[in-house]
C-alpha positions as CSV (number, residue, x, y, z in Angstrom):
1,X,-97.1,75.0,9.8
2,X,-100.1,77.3,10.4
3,X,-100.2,80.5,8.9
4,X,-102.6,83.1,8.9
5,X,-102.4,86.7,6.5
6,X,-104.5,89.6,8.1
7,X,-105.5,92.2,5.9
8,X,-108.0,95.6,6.3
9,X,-110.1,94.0,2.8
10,X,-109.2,91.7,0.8
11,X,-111.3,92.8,-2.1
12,X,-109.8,96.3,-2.4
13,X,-107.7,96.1,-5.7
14,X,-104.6,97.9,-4.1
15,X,-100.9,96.8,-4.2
16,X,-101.1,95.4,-0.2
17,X,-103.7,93.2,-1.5
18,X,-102.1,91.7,-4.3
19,X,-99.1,91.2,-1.6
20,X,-101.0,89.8,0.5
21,X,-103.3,86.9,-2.3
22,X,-99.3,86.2,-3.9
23,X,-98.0,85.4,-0.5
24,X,-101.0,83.0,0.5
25,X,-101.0,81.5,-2.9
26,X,-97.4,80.6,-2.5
27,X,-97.5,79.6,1.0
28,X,-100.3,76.9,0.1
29,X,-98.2,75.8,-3.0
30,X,-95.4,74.7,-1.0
31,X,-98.0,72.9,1.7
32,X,-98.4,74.8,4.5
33,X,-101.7,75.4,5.8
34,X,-103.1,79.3,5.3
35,X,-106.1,81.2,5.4
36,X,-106.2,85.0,5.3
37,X,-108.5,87.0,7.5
38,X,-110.4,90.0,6.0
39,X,-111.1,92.6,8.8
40,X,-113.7,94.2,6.6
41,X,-115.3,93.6,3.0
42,X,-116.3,96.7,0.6
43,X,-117.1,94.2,-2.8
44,X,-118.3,90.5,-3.5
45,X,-115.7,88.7,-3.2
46,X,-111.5,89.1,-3.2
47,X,-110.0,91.4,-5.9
48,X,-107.4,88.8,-7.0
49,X,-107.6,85.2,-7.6
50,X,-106.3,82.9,-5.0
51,X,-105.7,79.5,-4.9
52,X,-107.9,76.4,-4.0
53,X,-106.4,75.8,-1.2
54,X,-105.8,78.8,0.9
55,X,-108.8,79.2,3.4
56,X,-110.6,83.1,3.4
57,X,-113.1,84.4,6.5
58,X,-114.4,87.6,7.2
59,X,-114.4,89.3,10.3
60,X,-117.1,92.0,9.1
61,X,-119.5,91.8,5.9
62,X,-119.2,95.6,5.8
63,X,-116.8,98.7,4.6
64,X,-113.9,99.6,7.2
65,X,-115.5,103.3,5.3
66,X,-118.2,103.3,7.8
67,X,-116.2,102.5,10.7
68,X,-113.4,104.5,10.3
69,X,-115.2,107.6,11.2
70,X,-116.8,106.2,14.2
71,X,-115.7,107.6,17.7
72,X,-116.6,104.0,19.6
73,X,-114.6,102.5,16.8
74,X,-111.5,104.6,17.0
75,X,-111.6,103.7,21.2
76,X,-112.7,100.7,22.2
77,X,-113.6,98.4,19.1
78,X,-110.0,97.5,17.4
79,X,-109.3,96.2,21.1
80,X,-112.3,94.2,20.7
81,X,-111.2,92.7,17.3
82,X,-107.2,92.0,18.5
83,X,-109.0,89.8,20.9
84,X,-111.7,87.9,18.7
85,X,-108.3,87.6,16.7
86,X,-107.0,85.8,19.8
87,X,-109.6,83.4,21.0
88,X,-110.6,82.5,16.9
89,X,-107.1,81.4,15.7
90,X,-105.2,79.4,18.8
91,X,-104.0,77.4,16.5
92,X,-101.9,79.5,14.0
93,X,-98.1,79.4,14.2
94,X,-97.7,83.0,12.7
95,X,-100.2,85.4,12.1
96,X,-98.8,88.3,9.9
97,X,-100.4,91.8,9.3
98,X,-100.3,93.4,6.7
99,X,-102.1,96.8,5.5
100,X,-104.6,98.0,8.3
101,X,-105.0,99.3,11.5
102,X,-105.0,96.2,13.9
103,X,-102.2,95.1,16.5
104,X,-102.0,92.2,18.6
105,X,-102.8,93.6,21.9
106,X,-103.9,89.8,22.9
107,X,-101.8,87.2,22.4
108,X,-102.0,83.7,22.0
109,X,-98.7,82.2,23.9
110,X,-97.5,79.4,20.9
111,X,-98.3,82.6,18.0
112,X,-96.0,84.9,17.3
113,X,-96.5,88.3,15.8
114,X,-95.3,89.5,12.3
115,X,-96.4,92.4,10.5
116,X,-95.0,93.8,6.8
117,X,-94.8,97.4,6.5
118,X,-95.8,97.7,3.1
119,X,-95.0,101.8,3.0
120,X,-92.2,103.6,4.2
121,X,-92.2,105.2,7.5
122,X,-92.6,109.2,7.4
123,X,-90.5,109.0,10.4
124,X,-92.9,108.0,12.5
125,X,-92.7,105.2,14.6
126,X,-96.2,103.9,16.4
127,X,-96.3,102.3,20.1
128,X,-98.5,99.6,18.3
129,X,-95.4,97.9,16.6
130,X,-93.8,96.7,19.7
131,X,-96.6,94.4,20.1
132,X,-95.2,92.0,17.0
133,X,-92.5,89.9,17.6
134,X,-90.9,90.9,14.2
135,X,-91.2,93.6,11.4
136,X,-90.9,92.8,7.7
137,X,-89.7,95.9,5.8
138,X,-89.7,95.1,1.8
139,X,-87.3,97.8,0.7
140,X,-83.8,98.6,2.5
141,X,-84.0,102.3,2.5
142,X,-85.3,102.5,6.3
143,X,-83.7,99.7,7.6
144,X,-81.2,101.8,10.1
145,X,-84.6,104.0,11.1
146,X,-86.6,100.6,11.6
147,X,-83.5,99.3,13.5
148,X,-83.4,102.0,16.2
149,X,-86.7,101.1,17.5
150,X,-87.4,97.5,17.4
151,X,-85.1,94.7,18.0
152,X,-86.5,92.2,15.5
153,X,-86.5,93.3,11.8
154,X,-86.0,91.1,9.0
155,X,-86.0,92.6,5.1
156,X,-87.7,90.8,2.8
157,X,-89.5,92.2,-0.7
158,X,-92.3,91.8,-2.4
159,X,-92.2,89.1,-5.5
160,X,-93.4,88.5,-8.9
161,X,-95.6,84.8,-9.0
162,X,-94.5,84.0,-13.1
163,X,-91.8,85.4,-14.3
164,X,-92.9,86.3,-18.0
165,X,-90.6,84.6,-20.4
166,X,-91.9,87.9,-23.0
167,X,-90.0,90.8,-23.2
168,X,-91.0,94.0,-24.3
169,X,-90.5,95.2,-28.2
170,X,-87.9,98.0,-27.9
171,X,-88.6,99.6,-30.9
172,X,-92.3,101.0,-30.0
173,X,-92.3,105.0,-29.3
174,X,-94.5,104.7,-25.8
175,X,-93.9,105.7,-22.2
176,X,-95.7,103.8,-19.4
177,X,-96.7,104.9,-16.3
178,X,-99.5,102.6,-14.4
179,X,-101.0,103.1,-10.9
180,X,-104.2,104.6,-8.8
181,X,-104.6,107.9,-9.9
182,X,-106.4,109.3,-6.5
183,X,-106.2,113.2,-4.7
184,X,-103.5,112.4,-3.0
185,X,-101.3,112.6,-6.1
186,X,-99.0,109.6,-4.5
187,X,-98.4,108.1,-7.9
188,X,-97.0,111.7,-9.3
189,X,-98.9,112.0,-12.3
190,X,-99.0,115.8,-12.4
191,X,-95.8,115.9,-12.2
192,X,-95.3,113.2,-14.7
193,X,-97.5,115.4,-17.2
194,X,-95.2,118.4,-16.2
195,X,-92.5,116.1,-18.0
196,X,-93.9,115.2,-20.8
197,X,-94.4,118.7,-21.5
198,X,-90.7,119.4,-21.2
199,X,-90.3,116.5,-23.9
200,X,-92.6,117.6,-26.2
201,X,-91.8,121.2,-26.2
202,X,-88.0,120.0,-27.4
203,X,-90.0,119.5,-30.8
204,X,-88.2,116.4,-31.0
205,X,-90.8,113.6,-29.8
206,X,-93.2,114.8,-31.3
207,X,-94.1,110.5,-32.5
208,X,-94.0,109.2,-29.2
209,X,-96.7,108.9,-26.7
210,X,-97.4,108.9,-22.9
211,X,-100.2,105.8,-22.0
212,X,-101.2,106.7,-18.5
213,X,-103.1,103.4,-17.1
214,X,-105.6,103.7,-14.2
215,X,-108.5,105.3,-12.2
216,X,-109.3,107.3,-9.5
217,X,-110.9,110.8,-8.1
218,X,-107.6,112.9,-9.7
219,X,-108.6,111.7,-13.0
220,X,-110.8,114.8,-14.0
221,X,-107.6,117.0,-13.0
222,X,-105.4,115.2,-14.9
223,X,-107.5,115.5,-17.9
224,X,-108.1,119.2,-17.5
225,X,-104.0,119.6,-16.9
226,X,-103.3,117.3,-20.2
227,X,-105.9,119.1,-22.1
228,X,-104.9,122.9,-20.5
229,X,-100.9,122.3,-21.6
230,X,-102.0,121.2,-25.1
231,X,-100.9,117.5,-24.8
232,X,-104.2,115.5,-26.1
233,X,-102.1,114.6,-29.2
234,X,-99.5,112.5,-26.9
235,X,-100.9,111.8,-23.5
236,X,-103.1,109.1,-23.7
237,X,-105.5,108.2,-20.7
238,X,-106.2,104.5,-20.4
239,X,-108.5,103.2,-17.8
240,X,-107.6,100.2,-15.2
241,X,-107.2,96.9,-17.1
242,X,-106.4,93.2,-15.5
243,X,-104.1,93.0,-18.6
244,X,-101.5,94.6,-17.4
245,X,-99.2,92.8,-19.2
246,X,-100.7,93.5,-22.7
247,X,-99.9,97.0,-21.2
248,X,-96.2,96.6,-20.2
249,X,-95.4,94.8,-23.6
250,X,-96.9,98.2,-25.8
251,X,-94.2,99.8,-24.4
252,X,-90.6,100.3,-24.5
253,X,-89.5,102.4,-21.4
254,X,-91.4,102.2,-17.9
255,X,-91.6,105.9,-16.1
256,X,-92.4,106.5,-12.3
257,X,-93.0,109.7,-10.5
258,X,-94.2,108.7,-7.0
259,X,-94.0,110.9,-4.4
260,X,-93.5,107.9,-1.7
261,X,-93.3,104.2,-2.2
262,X,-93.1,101.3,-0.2
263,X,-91.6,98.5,-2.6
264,X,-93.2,99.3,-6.3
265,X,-94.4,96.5,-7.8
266,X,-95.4,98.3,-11.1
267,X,-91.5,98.7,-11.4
268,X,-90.5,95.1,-10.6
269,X,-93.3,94.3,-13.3
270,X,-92.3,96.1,-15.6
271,X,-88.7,95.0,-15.4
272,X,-89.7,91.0,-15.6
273,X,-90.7,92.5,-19.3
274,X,-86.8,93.6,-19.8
275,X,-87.9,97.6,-19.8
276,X,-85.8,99.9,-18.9
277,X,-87.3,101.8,-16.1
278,X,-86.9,105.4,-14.7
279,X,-87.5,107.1,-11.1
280,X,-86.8,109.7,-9.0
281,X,-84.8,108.6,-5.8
282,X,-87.4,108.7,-3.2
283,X,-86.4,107.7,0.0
284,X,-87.9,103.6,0.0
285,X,-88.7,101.5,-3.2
286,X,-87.1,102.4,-6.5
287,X,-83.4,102.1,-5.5
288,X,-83.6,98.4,-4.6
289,X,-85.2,97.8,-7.7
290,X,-83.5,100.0,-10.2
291,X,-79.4,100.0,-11.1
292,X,-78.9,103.6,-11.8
293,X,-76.5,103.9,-15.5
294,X,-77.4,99.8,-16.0
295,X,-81.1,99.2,-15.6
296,X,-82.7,102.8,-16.0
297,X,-81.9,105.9,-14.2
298,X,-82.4,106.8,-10.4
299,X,-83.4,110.8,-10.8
300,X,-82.4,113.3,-7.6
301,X,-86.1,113.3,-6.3
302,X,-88.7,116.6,-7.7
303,X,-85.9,117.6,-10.5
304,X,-88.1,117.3,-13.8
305,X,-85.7,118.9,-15.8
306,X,-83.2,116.0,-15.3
307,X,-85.8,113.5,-15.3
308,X,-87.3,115.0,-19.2
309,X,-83.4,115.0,-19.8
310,X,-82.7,111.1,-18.7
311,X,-86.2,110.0,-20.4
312,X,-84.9,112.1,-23.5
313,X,-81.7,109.9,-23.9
314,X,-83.8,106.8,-23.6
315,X,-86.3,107.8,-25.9
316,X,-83.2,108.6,-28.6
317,X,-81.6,105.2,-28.1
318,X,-83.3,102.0,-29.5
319,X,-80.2,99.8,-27.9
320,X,-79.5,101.4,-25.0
321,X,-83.5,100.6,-24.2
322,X,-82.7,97.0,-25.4
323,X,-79.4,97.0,-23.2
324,X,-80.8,98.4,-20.4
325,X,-83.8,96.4,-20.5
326,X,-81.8,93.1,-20.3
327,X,-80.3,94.0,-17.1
328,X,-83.7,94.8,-15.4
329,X,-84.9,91.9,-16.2
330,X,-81.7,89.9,-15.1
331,X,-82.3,91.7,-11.7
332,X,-85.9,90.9,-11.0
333,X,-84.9,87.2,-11.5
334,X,-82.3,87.2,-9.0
335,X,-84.2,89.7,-6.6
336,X,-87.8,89.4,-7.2
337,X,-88.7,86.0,-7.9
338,X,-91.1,83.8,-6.5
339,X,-88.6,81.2,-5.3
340,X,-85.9,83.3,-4.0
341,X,-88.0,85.4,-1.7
342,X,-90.0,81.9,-0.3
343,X,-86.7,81.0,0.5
344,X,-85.9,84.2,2.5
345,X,-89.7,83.5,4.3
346,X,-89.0,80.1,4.9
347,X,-85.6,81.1,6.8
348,X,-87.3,83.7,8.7
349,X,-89.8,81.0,9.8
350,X,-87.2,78.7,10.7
351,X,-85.2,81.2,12.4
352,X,-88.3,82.5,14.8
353,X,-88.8,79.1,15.6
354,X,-85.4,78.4,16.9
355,X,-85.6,81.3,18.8
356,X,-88.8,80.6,20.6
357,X,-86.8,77.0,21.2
358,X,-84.3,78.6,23.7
């Protein structure tokens, strides 16, 4: 089987990218033939490691930056690329998008079609996404939306490649939240801070500190907000790391504020180190990963006051962290792990190519 993974560029270090290396690396460890196609290319080489075996080609030695702007570009040249897509990979059984722009306007007649939506809808449905033959959605929260407008869609999530056999020491006074901290504020970190400053204004926390992990052009804000609410003592800014498990393990409870997700992988991460995790209830992502009461606490979405509350009864209880930590990390292995979702691919594959049989 010949399977090719299109992506906008490969050596962006996003979440779709990360997806999209796991996904190839596993494909090529169980022996099928894949390559991943790069539409565009911003560094030197891919952001995350990928196996021997899987083949990588660029489309464009240049930043989809620069193009994205350009009128020509926005009319006429993503046709031109869905058909260079077309006449360069005949061969390919599936070809599956993932992250960018492109649609298969021209098909190959033995292909068929797949792309992941990798971040939840907005209710809005494009006229592109009739041209694949089947949508992936990796969280369950829009399935009956999805369902309504395309006849084909399959749910399968995102997974973690080793399952650490470390869990995280329960008894360490830290809160971690990790993820791109950019103007568009997806990851929630001002509102995060807006907690913390619940919590530490209850006098009671006053030996427990918030690690924020990562970069981006909101950074500057953040540290004028942190500074400006008097919370340098306890709000500690940590730039993006490749060790992100030395991060998870320095903690004892995982905390999310996103204002939309797709499936969060900084959740099922930090589950697979038995944390107990909390979230608001947005409307994809942190309900298929999180048991609200068992593994951490689903929070009614923008309510910080129940969200400091809920993060204040974690912080108070050594073995309810402990308890609740087992059972994340109990669900990630029986949802999120490497061979359990290559087995959901593998049917999906299997099933598409019954179809086409009839």
């Amino acid at each position: 089987m010949k399977i090719l993974l299109t992506i906008g560029d490969i050596t962006i270090k996003g979440g779709a990218e990360r997806v999209v290396t796991n996904l190839a690396n596993a494909y090529a460890q169980i022996g099928l033939d894949v390559e991943i196609l790069s539409f565009y290319k911003s560094g030197d080489k891919e952001a995350f490691e990928l196996d021997d075996r899987v083949k990588l080609s660029y489309m464009h030695q240049k930043s989809f930056d620069k193009k994205r702007k350009n009128f020509f570009y926005k009319m006429f040249y993503k046709f031109i690329e869905s058909y260079i897509l077309k006449r360069e990979f005949k061969d390919k059984d599936f070809i599956i998008f993932n992250n960018s722009p492109h649609f298969p306007l021209f098909k190959n007649k033995n292909t068929k079609y797949i792309r992941i939506n990798h971040i939840n809808s907005k209710g809005r449905y494009l006229k592109r996404y009739d041209y694949f033959d089947t949508l992936i959605l990796i969280a369950t929260g829009e399935f009956d939306f999805w369902k309504k407008h395309h006849n084909s869609i399959a749910i399968i999530p995102n997974f973690i490649p080793n399952i650490s056999n470390l869990n995280t020491n329960y008894s360490q006074k830290v809160v971690l939240s990790m993820g791109r901290i950019e103007k568009t504020n997806q990851k929630g970190f001002l509102r995060l801070i807006d907690i913390w400053k619940l919590i530490q204004d209850s006098k009671e926390f006053k030996d427990w500190k918030l690690h924020i992990v990562g970069d981006g052009d909101l950074k500057e804000k953040i540290e004028n907000k942190i500074r400006d609410l008097n919370l340098t003592n306890s709000i500690i800014l940590k730039p993006f790391t490749k060790d992100v498990e030395s991060e998870y393990l320095s903690a004892s409870i995982y905390a999310m504020t996103s204002h939309f997700e797709g499936l969060p992988m900084v959740l099922i991460e930090a589950q697979s180190y038995a944390s107990p995790t909390i979230s608001f209830d947005i409307a994809t992502g942190p309900s298929d990963v999180i048991e609200d009461e068992k593994s951490g606490y689903l929070i009614e979405d923008n309510n910080l006051n129940e969200y400091a509350n809920k993060l204040k009864t974690l912080m108070s209880d050594e073995s309810l962290r402990a308890k609740m930590g087992a059972k994340s990390k109990e669900i990630v292995k029986s949802k999120f792990s490497k061979e359990v979702v290559m087995k959901q691919w593998m049917e999906l594959f299997e099933k598409i190519k019954n179809k086409n049989n009839y």
